[in-house]
Every structure is written in C-alpha cells, then in structure tokens.
PASEBA-1860 file (N, C-alpha, C; in nm, 3 decimals):
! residues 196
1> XXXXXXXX> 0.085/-0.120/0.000/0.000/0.000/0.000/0.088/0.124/0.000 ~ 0.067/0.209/-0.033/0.096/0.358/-0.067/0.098/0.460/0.043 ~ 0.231/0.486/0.099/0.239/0.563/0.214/0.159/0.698/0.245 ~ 0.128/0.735/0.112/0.077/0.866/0.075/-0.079/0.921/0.115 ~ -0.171/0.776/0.030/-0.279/0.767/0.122/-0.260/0.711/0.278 ~ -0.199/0.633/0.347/-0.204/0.612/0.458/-0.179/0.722/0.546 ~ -0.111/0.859/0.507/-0.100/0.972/0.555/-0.230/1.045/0.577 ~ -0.289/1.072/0.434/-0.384/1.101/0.412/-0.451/1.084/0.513
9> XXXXXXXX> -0.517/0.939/0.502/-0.616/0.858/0.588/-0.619/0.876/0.771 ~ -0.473/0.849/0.765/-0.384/0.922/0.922/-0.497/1.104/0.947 ~ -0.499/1.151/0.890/-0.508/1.312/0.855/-0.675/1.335/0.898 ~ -0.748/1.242/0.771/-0.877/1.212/0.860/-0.937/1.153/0.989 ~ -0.873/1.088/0.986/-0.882/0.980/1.104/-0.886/1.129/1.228 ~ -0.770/1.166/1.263/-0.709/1.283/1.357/-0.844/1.447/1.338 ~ -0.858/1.440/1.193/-0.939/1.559/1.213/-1.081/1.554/1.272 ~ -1.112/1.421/1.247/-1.283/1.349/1.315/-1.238/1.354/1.471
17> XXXXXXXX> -1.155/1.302/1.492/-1.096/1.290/1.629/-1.152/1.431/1.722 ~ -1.085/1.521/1.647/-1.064/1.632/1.711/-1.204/1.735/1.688 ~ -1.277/1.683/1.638/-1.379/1.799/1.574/-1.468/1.754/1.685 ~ -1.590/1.926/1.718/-1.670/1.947/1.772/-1.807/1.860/1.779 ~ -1.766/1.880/1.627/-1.946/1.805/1.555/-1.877/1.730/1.470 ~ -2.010/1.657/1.419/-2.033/1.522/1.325/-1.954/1.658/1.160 ~ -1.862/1.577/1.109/-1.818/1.689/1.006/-1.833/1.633/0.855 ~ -1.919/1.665/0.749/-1.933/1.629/0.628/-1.789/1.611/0.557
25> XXXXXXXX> -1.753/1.556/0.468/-1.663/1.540/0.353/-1.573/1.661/0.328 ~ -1.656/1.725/0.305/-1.638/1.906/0.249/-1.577/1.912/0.393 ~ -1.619/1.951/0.479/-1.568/1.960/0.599/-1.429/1.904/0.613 ~ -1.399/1.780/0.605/-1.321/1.709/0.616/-1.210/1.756/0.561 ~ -1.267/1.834/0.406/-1.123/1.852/0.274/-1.077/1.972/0.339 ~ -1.173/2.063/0.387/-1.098/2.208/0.441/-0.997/2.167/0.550 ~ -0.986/2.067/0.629/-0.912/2.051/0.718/-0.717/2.002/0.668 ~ -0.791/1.910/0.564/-0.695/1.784/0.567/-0.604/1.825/0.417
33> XXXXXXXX> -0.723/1.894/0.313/-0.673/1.891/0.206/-0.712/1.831/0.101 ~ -0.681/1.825/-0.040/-0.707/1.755/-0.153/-0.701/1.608/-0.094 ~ -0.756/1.550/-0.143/-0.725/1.371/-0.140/-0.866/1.285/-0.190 ~ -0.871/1.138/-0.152/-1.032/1.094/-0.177/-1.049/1.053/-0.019 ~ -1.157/1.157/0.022/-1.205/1.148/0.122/-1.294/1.041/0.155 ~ -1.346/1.065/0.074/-1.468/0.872/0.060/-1.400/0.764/0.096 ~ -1.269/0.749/0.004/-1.184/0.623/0.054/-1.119/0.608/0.181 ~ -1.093/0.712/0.209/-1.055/0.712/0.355/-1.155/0.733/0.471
41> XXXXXXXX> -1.270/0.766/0.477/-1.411/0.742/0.558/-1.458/0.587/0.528 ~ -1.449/0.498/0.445/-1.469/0.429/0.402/-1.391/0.253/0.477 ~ -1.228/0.349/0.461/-1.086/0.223/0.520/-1.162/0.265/0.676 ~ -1.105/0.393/0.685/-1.168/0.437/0.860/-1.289/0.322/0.913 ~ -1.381/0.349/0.845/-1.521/0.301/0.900/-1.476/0.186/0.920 ~ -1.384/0.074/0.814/-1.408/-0.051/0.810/-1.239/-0.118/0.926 ~ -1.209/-0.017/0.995/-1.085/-0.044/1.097/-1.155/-0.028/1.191 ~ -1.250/0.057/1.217/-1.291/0.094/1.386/-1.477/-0.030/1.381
49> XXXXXXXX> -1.524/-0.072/1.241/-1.610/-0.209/1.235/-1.636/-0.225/1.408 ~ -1.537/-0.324/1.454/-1.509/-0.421/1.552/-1.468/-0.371/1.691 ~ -1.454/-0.218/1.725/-1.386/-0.162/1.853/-1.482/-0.107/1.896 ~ -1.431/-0.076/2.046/-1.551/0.007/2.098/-1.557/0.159/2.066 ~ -1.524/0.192/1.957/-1.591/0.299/1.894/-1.575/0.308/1.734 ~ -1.646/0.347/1.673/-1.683/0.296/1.527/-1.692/0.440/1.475 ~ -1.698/0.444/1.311/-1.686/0.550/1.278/-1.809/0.543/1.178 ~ -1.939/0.659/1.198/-2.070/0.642/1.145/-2.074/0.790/1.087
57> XXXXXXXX> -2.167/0.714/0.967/-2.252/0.853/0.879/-2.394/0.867/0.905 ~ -2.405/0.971/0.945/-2.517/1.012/1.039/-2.605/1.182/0.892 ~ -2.659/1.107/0.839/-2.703/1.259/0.768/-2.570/1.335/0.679 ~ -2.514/1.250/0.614/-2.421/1.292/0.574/-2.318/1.379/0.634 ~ -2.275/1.347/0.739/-2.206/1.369/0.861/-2.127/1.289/0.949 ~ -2.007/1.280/0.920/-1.934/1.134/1.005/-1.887/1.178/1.125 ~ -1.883/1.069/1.193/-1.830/1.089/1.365/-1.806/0.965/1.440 ~ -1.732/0.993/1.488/-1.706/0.866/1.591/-1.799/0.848/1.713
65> XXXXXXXX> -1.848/0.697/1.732/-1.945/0.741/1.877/-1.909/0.567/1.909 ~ -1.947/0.581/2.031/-1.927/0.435/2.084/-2.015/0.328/2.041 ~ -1.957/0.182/2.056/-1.995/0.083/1.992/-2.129/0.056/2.099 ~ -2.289/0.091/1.966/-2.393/0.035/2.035/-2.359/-0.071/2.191 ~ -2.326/-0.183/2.157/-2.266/-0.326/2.212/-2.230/-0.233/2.336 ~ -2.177/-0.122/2.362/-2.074/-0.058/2.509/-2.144/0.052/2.586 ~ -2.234/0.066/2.487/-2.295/0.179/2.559/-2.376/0.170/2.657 ~ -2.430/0.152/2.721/-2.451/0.069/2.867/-2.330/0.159/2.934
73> XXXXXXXX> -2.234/0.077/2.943/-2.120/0.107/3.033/-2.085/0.241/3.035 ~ -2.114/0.311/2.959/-2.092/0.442/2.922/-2.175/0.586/2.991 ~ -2.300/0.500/3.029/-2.381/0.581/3.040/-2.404/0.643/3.164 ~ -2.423/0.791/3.158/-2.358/0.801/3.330/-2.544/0.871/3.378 ~ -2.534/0.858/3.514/-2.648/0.880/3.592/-2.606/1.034/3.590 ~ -2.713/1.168/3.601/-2.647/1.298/3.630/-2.785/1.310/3.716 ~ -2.748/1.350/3.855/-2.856/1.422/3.917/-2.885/1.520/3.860 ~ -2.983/1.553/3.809/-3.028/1.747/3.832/-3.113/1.769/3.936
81> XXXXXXXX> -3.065/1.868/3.992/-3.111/1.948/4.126/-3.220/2.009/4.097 ~ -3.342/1.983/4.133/-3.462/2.044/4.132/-3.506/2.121/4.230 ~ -3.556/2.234/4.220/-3.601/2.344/4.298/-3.779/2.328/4.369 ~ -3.746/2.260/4.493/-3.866/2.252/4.524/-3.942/2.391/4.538 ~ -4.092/2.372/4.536/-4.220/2.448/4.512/-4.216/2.454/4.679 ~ -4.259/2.640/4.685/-4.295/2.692/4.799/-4.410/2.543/4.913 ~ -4.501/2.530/4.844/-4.607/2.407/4.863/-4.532/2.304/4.913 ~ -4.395/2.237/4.831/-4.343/2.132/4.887/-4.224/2.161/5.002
89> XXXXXXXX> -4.195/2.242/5.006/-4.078/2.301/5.115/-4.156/2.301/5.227 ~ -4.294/2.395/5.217/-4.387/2.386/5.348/-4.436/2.206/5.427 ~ -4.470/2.145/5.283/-4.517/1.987/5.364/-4.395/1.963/5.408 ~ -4.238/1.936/5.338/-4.182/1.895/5.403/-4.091/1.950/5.542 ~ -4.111/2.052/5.562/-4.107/2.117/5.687/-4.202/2.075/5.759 ~ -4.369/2.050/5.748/-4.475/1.999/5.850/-4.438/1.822/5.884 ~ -4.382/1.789/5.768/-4.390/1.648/5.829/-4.223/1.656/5.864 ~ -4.145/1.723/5.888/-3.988/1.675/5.957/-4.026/1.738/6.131
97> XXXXXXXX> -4.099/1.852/6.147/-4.120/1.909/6.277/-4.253/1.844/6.299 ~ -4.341/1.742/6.259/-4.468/1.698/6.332/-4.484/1.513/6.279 ~ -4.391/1.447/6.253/-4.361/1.352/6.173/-4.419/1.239/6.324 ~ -4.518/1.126/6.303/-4.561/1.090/6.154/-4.677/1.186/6.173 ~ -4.736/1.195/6.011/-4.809/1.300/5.999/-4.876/1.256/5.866 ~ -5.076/1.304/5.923/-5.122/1.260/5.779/-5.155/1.361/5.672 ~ -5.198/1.297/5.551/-5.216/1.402/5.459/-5.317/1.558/5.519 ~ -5.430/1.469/5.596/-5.518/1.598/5.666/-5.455/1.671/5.751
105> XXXXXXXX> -5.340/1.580/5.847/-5.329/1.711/5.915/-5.233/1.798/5.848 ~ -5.169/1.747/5.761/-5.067/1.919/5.676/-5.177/1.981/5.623 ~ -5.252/1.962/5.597/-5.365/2.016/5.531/-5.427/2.167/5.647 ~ -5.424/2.111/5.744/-5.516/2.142/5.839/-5.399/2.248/5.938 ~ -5.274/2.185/5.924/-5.159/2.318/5.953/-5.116/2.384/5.842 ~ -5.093/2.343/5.748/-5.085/2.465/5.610/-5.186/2.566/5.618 ~ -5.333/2.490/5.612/-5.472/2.587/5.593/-5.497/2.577/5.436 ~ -5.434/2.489/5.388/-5.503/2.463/5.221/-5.465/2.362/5.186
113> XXXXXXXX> -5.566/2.276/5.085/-5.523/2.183/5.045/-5.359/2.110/4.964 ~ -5.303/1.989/5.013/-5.210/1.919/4.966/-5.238/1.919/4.836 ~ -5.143/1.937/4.702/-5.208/1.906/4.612/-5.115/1.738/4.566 ~ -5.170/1.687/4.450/-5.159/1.537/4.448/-4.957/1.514/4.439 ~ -4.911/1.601/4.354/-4.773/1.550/4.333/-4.636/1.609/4.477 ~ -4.723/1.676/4.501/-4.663/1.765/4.645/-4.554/1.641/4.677 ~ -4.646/1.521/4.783/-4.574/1.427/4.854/-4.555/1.347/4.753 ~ -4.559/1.369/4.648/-4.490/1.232/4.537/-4.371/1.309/4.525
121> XXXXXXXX> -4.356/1.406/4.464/-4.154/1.463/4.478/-4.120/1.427/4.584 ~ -4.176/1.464/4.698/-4.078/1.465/4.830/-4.041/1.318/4.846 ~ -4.151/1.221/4.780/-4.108/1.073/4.780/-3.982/1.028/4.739 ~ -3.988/1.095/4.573/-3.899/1.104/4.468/-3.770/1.146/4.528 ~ -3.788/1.253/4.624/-3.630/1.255/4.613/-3.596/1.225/4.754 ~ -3.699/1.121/4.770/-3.600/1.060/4.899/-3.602/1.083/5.038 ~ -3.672/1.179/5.028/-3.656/1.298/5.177/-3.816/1.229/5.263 ~ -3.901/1.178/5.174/-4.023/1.178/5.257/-4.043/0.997/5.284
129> XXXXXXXX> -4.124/0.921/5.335/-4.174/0.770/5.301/-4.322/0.808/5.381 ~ -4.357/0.684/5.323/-4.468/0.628/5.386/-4.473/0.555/5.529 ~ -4.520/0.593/5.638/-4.493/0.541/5.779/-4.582/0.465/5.834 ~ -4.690/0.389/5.765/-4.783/0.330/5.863/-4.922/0.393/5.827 ~ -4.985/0.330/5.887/-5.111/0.426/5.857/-5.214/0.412/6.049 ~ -5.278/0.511/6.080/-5.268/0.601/6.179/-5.426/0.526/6.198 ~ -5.416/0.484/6.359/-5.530/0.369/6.392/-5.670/0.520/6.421 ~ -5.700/0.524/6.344/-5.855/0.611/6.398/-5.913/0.599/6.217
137> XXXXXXXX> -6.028/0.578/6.261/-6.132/0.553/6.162/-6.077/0.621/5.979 ~ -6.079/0.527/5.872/-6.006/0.564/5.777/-5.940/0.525/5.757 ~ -5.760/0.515/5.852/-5.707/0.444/5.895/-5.601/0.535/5.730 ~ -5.587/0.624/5.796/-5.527/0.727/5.680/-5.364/0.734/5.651 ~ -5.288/0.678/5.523/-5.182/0.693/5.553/-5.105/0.811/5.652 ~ -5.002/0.782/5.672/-4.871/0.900/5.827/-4.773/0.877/5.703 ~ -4.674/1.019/5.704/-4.601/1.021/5.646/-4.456/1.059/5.738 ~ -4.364/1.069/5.704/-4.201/1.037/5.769/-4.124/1.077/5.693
145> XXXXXXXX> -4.025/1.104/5.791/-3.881/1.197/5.692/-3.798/1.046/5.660 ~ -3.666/1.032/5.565/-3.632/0.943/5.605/-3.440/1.009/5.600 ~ -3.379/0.893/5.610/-3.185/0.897/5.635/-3.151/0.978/5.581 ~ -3.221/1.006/5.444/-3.181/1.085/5.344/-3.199/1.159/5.362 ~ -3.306/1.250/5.423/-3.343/1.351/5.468/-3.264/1.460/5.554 ~ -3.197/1.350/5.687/-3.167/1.380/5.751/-3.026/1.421/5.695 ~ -2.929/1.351/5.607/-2.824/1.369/5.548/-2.800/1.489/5.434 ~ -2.889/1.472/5.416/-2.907/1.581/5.297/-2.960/1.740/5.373
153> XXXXXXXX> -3.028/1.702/5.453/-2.949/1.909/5.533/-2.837/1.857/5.680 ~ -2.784/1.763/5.662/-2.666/1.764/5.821/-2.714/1.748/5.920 ~ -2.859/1.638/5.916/-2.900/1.661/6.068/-2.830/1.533/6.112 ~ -2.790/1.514/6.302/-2.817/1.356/6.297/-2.896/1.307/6.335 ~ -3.027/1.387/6.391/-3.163/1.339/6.396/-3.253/1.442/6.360 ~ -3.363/1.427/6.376/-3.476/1.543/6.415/-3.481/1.621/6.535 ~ -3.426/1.571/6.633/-3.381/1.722/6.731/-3.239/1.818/6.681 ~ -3.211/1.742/6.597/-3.133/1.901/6.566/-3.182/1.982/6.474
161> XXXXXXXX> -3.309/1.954/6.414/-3.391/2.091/6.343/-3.395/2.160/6.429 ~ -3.377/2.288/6.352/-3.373/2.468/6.435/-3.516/2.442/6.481 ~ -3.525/2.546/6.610/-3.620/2.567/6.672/-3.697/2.702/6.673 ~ -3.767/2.746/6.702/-3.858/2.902/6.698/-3.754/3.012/6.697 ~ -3.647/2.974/6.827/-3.572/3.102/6.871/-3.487/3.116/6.718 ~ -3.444/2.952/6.657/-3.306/2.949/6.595/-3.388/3.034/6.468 ~ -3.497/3.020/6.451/-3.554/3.027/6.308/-3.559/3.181/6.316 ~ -3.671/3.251/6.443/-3.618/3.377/6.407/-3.527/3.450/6.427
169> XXXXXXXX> -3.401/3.414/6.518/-3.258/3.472/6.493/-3.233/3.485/6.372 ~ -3.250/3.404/6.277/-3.214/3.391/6.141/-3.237/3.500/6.054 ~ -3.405/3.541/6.111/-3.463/3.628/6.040/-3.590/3.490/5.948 ~ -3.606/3.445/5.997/-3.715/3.367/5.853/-3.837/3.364/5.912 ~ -3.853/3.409/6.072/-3.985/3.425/6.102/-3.995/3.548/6.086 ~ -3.971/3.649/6.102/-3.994/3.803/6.083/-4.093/3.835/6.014 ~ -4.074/3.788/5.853/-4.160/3.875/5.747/-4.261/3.811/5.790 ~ -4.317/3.672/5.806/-4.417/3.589/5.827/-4.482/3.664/5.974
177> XXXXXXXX> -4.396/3.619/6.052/-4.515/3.727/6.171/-4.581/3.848/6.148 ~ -4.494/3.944/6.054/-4.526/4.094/6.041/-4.638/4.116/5.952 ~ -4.651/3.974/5.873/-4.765/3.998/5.763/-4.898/3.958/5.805 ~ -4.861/3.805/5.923/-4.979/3.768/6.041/-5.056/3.873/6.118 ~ -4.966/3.990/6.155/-5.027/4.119/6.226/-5.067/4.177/6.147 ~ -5.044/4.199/6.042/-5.093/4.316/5.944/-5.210/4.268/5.903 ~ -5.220/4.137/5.888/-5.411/4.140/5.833/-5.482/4.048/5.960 ~ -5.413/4.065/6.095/-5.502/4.079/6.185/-5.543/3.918/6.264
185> XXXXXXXX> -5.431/3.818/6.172/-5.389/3.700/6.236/-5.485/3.600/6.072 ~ -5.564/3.670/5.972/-5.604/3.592/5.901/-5.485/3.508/5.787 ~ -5.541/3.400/5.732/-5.443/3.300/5.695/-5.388/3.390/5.517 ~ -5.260/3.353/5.520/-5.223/3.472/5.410/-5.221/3.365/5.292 ~ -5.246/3.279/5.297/-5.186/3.129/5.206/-5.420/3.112/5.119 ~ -5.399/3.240/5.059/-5.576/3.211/4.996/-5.550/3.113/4.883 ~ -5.417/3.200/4.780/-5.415/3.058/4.690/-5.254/2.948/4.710 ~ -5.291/2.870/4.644/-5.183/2.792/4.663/-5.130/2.716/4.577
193> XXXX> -4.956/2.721/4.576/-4.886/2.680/4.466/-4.839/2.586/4.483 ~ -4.949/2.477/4.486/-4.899/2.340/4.518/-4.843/2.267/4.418 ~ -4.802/2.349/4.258/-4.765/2.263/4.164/-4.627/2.247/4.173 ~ -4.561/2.128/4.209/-4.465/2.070/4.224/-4.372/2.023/4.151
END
C-alpha cells in the first residue's frame, strides 16, 4: 500500500478525532486537504467495524461514537437538582417538625389543600416515606422523613432541626409574623402553589 494515502487517511482519522461536531466530507477537505475522502471514511469506518468505537454517517455527517454493544457502560447517571415548590418546602417542613403525619393534618396546619404531586416529589427525592397508617377511623396513611433527609441538610436526627428562637434569629420568622399582624392573624396562604 501507498504511504501517501495512509497519511492522508492518518489526517482524517485525527481531524474526526478532534472535531466538535459530526463533520461532512467538504468539511473534512478544508481541514486535511485535496485527497479521496470517501476512501478514507470508508478504510476508517471498516478499521474501527469491531472496537468500541466505530466510525458512522449520520445525515451525511461522520463521527465517531461508541460501539452500540458498550454503551450501557458508558452511560452516566447525572442528578439534576430540582427546585422545590414553595407548597413542597412547606409539607416537608410539616412532616420533619410533626412527623408521623397525615395528609389531613398538613392540610389542616398549612390551611389549604395538599395538592396530588406535592408528597410524590418529596417521595422522589427521597426525603419523605410512607410510615404506617394512623389507627382512627379511615385508617389514613402518616407520612415520615427518612436517612436521606436527615443527610441531605446535616441533621443527625430530628432534634437538631432549628427551633422558633433558631428560626427567628435567622430572620425567617420576621416577614411571616409581620404579615400575620398586618391582616389581623387571618391566613395569608388564599391561593396555593402546590404545583410541584
């Protein structure tokens, strides 16, 4: 074989390597130069066949991507951090300071209805379970913080949640009391953004 194309071929091989995106032919020649690009997408494709990464035309667009067969192994878990809803910060504050606890009574200390996905996130991410269900007529699920919960803000139990004094040292009872006086102790929560 002919050192000349194997350079060549070398040339493509390195410019796919290195490129952003999937890069057409044309693409290819601005990089590398005159040559037959086909034949060398072509040798390429039929060397990387059998490895765990292969070289594919995608829309008239070649690129290297891993061998179907590996990808599994490849595939990585990414948490994304979701921003709980005013609605779900409140249940899960009622059930870590009043735990176990049923759907009525957050209901009945919020002052508005739970809405349905509220305690399904808090499920979801771990922080809430299911605890039993609560012996008086109904017989209504109790809900519970769980390990995760506790790990995920630094507690090592539930007595080390802040308490009244810690909360308004902080300042986080303040605005809430000042708005309780201002309309005279009525409930400020008319609508509610229980969408989760």
């Amino acid at each position: 074989m002919n050192e000349e194309p194997e350079d060549f071929r070398r040339a493509v091989e390195a410019a796919l390597f290195v490129a952003e995106a999937p890069m057409t032919p044309a693409d290819i020649k601005l990089h590398v130069g005159e040559g037959d690009v086909a034949a060398a997408l072509a040798g390429l494709a039929d060397d990387y066949a059998g490895r765990g990464v292969n070289l594919v035309e995608r829309g008239g667009r070649w690129q290297f991507q891993t061998a179907p067969d590996l990808a599994h192994i490849l595939r990585r878990e990414k948490d994304e951090p979701r921003k709980l809803s005013r609605a779900a910060m409140e249940t899960l504050a009622i059930i870590a300071y009043h735990e176990p606890v049923s759907r009525a009574e957050i209901e009945a200390i919020r002052g508005v209805q739970v809405a349905k996905g509220t305690l399904d996130v808090l499920m979801e991410a771990g922080w809430v379970r299911p605890a039993g269900r609560r012996e008086v007529p109904g017989r209504p699920l109790i809900y519970a913080t769980t390990m995760d919960f506790l790990t995920h803000f630094g507690l090592g139990s539930r007595r080390d949640l802040p308490g009244v004094e810690d909360l308004r040292a902080a300042g986080l009872l303040d605005p809430v009391d000042l708005a309780l006086e201002g309309l005279g102790g009525q409930s400020v929560l008319e609508n509610d953004d229980d969408v989760a």
